[in-house]
C-alpha positions in Angstrom: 88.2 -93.5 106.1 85.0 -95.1 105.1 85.7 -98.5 106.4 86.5 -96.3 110.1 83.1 -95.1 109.9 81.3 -97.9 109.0 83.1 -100.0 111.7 82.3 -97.5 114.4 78.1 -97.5 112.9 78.0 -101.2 112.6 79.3 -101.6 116.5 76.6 -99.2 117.5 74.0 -100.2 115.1 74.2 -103.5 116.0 71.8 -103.5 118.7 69.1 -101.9 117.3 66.8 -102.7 115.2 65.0 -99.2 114.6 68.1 -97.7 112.9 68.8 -97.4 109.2 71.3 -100.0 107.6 74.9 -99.2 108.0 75.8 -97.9 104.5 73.1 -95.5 104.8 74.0 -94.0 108.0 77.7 -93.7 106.6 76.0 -91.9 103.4 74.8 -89.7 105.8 77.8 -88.6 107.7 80.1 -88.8 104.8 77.3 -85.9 102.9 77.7 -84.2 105.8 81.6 -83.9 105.5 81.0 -83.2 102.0 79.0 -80.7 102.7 81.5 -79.2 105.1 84.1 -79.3 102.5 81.8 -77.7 100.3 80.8 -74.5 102.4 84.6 -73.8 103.1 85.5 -74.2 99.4 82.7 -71.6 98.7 84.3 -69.2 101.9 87.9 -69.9 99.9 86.0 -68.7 96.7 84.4 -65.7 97.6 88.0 -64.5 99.8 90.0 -64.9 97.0 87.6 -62.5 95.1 88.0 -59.8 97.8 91.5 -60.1 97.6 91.9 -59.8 94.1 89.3 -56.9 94.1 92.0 -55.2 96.4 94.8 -56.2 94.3 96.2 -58.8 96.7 97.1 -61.3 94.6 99.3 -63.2 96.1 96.7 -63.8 99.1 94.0 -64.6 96.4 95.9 -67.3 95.2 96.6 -69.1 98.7 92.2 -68.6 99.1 92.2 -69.9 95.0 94.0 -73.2 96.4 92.6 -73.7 99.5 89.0 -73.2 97.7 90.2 -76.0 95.1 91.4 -78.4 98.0 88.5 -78.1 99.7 86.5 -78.7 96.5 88.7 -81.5 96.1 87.9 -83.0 99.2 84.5 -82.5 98.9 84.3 -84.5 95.9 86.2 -87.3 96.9 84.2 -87.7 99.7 80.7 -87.5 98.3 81.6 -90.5 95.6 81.9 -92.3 99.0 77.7 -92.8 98.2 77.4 -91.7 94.7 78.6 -92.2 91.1 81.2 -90.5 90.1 79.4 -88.1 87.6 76.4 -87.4 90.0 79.5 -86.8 93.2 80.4 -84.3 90.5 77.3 -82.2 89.8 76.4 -82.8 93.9 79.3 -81.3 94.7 79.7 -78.4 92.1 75.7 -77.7 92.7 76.4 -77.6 96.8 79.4 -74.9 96.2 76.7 -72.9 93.9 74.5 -72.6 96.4 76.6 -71.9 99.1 78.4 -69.1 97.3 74.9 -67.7 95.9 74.0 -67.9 99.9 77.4 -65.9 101.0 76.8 -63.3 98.2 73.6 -62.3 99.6 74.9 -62.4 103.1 77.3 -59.4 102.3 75.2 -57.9 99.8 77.5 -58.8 97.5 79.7 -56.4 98.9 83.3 -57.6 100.0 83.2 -55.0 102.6 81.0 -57.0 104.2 83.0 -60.1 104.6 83.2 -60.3 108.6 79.5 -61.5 108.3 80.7 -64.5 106.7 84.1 -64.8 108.4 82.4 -64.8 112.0 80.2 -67.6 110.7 82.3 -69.7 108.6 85.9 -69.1 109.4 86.8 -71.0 112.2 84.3 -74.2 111.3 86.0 -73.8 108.4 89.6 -73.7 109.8 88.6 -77.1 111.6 87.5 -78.9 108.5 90.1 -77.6 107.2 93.0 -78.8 109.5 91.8 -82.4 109.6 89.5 -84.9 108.8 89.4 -87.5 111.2 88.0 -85.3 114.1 85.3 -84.2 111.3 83.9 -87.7 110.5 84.1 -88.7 114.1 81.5 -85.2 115.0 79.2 -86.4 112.2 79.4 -90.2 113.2 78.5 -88.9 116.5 75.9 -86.6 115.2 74.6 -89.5 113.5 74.4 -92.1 115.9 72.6 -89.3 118.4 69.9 -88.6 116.2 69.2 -92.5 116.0 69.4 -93.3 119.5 
């Protein structure tokens, strides 16, 4: 995964001579992914509280998994540019603050949820159903900005 971004950066990079290095664009656009990762994890989070609020447990426990993958992910993906104990508090300090976000979008009220499923759900479903297209957005993204 890494060594497909950083291929694609160095090929587009090569030219000029006003872009940051390679490994720091690929930081960039593998933070981003995390991020991603992150946001959807905190979605997965806050669902699986609505449903077990409701008494759906069986559907909180497929939003409990899908919030831990996504967590998972997340993680692996930010030690891409990190040490493994700072990917750590990165990543559990980015699902903090998206979940704190989320709460105060419903009013930390689960009747609220369509606010954050309108915004979230189907970026989210996305990330979600595959990586590849994800990093290839942000290495995009990336190489736009520097262009």
């Amino acid at each position: 995964m890494r060594a497909l971004i950083t291929a694609i950066l160095a090929l587009v990079s090569a030219g000029s001579a006003a872009q940051p290095s390679v490994e720091a664009m690929t930081a960039e656009v593998t933070d981003n992914v995390a991020t991603e990762h992150a946001e959807c994890s905190a979605l997965f989070a806050i669902a699986q509280g609505a449903f077990l609020s409701s008494g759906k447990r069986p559907e909180a426990a497929k939003f409990k998994d899908a919030s831990n993958y996504a967590a998972q992910f997340s993680l692996v993906v930010a030690k891409q540019s990190r040490s493994q104990e700072i990917a750590t508090k990165v990543t559990l300090a980015r699902i903090e603050v998206s979940i704190k976000d989320m709460q105060k979008t419903i009013e930390y009220n689960y009747s609220n949820m369509s606010l954050l499923l309108s915004r979230y759900l189907e970026p989210c479903v996305q990330t979600m159903n595959g990586s590849e297209p994800l990093f290839q957005r942000w290495t995009e993204k990336i190489q736009q900005k520097y262009i």
